[in-house]
NUFIZA-850024 format. One record per residue (C-alpha): residue in one letter; x, y, z. Coordinates in steps of 0.2 Angstrom, whole numbers, plus 2048, in hexadecimal, padded with zeros to 3 digits. Layout:
BEGIN
aXYZ;...
***
This chain:
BEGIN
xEDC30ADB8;xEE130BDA7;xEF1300DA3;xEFC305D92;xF092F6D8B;xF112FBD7F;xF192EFD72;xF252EFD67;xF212EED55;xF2D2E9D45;xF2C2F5D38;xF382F3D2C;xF482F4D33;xF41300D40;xF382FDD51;xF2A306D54;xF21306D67;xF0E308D68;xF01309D77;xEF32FDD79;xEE9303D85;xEE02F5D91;xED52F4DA2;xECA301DA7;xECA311DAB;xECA319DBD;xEC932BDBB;xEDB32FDB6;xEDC337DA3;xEE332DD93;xEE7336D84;xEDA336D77;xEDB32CD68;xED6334D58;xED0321D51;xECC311D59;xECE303D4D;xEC92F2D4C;xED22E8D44;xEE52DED46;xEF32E5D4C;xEFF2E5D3B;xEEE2ECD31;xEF72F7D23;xEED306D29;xEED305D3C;xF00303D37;xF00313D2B;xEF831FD35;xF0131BD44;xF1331BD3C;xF0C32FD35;xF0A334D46;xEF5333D46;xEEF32DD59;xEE731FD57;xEDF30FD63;xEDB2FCD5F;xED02EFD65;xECC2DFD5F;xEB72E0D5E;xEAB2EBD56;xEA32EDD64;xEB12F2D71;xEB92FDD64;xEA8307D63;xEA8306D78;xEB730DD7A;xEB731CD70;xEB432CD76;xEA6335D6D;xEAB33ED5E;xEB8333D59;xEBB328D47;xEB9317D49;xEBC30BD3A;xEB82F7D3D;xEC52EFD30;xEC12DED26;xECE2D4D2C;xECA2C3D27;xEC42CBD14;xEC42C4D07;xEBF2B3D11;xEB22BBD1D;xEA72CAD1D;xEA92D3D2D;xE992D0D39;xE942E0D43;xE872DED4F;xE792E9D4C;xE7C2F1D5E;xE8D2F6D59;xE83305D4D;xE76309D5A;xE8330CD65;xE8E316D5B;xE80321D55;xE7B322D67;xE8C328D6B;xE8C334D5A;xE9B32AD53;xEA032BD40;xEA4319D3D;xEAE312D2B;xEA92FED2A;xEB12F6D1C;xEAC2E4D14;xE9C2E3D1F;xE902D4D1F;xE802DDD23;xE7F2F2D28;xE6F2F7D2D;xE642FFD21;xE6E2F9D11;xE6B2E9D07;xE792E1D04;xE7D2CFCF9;xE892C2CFD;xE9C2C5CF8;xEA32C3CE6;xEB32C7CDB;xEB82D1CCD;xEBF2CECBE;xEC02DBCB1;xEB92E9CBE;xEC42F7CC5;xEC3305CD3;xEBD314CCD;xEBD324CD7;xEA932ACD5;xEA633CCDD;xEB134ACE0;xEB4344CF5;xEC8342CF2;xECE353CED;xED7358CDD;xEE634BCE0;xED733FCDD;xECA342CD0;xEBA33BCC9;xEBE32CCBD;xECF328CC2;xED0317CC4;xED930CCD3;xEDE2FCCD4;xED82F1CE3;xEE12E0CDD;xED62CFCDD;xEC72DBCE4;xEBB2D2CEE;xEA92DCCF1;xE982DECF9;xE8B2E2CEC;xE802EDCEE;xE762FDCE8;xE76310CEF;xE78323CE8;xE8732BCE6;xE94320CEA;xEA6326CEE;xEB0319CE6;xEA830BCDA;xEAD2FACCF;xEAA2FACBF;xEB02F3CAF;xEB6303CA7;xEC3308C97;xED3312C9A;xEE4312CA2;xEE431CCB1;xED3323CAD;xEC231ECA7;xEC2328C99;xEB0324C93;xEA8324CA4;xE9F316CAE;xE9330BCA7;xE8130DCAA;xE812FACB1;xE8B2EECBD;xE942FECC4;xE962FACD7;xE98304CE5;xEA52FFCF0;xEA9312CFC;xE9931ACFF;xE8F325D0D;xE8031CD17;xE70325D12;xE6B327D27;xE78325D2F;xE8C32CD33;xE9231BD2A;xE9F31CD1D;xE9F309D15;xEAC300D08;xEA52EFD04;xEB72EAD00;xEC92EED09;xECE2FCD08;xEDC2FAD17;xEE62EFD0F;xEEC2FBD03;xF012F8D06;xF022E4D07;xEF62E3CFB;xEFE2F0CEF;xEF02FACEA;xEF3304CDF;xEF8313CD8;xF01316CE7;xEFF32BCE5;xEEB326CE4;xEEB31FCF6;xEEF32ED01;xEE1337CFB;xED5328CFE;xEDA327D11;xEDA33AD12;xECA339D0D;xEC332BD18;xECC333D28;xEC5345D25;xEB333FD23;xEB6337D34;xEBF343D3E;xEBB354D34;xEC135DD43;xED4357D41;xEE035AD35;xEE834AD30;xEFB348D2C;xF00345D1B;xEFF330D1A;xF10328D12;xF17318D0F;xF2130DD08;xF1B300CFC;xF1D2EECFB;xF232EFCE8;xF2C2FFCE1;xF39305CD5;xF4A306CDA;xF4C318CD6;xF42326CDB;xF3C332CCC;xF46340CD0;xF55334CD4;xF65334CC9;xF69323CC4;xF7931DCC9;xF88319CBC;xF87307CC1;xF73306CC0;xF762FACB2;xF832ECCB9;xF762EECCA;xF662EBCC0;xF6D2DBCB6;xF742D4CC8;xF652D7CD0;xF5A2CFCC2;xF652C0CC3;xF642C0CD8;xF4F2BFCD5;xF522B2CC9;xF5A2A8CD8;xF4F2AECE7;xF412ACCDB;xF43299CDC;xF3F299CCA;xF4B28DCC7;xF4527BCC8;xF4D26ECD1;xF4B25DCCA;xF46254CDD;xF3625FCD7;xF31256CC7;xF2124CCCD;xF1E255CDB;xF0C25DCDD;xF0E26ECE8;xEFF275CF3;xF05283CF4;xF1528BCED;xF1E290CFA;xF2227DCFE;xF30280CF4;xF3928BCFC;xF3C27CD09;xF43272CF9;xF56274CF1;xF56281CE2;xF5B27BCD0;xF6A280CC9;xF64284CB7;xF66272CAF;xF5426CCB3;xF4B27CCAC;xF4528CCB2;xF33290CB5;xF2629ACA9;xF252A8CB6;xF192B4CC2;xF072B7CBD;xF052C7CB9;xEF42C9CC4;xEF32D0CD4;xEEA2C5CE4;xEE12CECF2;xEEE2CCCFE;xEFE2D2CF0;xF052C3CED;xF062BACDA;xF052AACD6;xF112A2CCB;xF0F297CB9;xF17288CBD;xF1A283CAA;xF2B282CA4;xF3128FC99;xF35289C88;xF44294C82;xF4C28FC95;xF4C27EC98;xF5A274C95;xF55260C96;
***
């Protein structure tokens, strides 16, 4: 018999219930799922779909995730311990799902079958660049795409998707890609129903990828070219960071007087403001101070965020004291 728990999940301020499916079944019919997912349960993109209606499973392993799906269905096997550890799939895990005519999506993969691939590095000046004409008119060749901190698998095929690459322009490269050191990071397998990303691509919300408008298309994208029987729904979210007023918004006659006590509230929530039980104190990491009292202006005030983005969305702070703020 199958068994269905189903758990409640915080979103927000809203409660959302989902099914996990569990045992074995005994002849009675399930509902089928359009995906099966590996990968965690607060995964930005198992959390995505399923909040835009799309009907959708989850294991833990590879190999049960590709198991358990009925033939024809998507499956994507999710990186989730990237940028730290590649995600090891058996070999078996691609016979089986070839066997079992499944379109797979792996991303951040230690080894694929049939592909040479190196050993995980970072960027530095490279950016994402959308490659081939895949995405539809909301997302054309040479835009560029940001995938903060980008960790990636080298390695070397035709006609990639989506590629790194150090490239000139705004939003676009507007004098194309280089003939070197371009590298693809969402391309097709040569031989088989494999679509691969040798970085994360499902971690696009937390770790605020970016231009938001840019990431719809990239999923839409991904989903159709693993279910293109079924017509996905329109993926939307909300992201981490965003401006306070919509564009078509009017701004309010106090937007001023909010924006100045707001700016002053972050100064405070921030803990920017240096305490002086902190001078000579070494952090490991810099949340510790939120376990500390904040200062009150009198000791200093600190340089500031980073401006770069990590893997995960965070930023790290310059722990200098500003010069036009400090006080002793």
């Amino acid at each position: 018999m199958r068994r269905w728990m189903f758990v409640p999940l915080l979103i927000g301020s809203c409660v959302v219930a989902f099914g996990i499916a569990s045992g074995a079944e005994d002849g009675q019919k399930t509902e089928r799922a359009d995906l099966v997912l590996c990968c965690r349960a607060d995964n930005d993109l198992y959390q995505v779909i399923g909040n835009c209606g799309v009907k959708r499973s989850r294991y833990d392993s590879p190999m049960v995730a590709v198991k358990s799906a009925s033939e024809g269905v998507g499956v994507l096997l999710l990186a989730d311990e990237y940028p730290d550890k590649p995600l090891v799939i058996d070999p078996a895990v691609f016979q089986l799902a070839a066997k079992k005519r499944l379109r797979l999506y792996v991303e951040y993969p230690k080894a694929i079958p049939g592909i040479e691939l190196a050993a995980s590095r970072g960027t530095r000046w490279e950016r994402g660049v959308i490659a081939s004409d895949a995405f539809g008119s909301k997302l054309k060749k040479m835009r560029i795409v940001s995938i903060h901190d980008c960790h990636f698998i080298p390695t070397s095929v035709d006609k990639p998707h989506m590629v790194l690459a150090k490239v000139a322009g705004f939003d676009t490269a507007v004098y194309g890609l280089p003939e070197k050191e371009t590298w693809p990071i969402l391309f097709e397998h040569p031989s088989r129903k494999v679509l691969v990303a040798t970085t994360k691509l499902s971690q696009f919300v937390t770790a605020r990828y970016a231009p938001t408008d840019a990431w719809g298309p990239v999923w839409r994208m991904i989903l159709g070219w693993l279910r293109p029987d079924v017509e996905f729904p329109p993926l939307t979210w909300t992201p981490t960071v965003r401006p306070s007023h919509a564009r078509d918004e009017s701004f309010p006659a106090d937007g001023e007087l909010q924006a100045i006590r707001r700016g002053t509230e972050w100064v405070l929530k921030s803990r920017m403001l240096i305490d002086k039980s902190w001078h000579g104190r070494k952090f490991k990491t810099w949340d510790e101070r939120f376990s500390l009292p904040m200062g009150d202006g009198s000791a200093g005030i600190l340089e500031g965020f980073n401006s770069r983005i990590r893997y995960d969305g965070s930023q790290t702070v310059r722990a200098n004291l500003r010069t036009d703020a400090n006080l002793r």
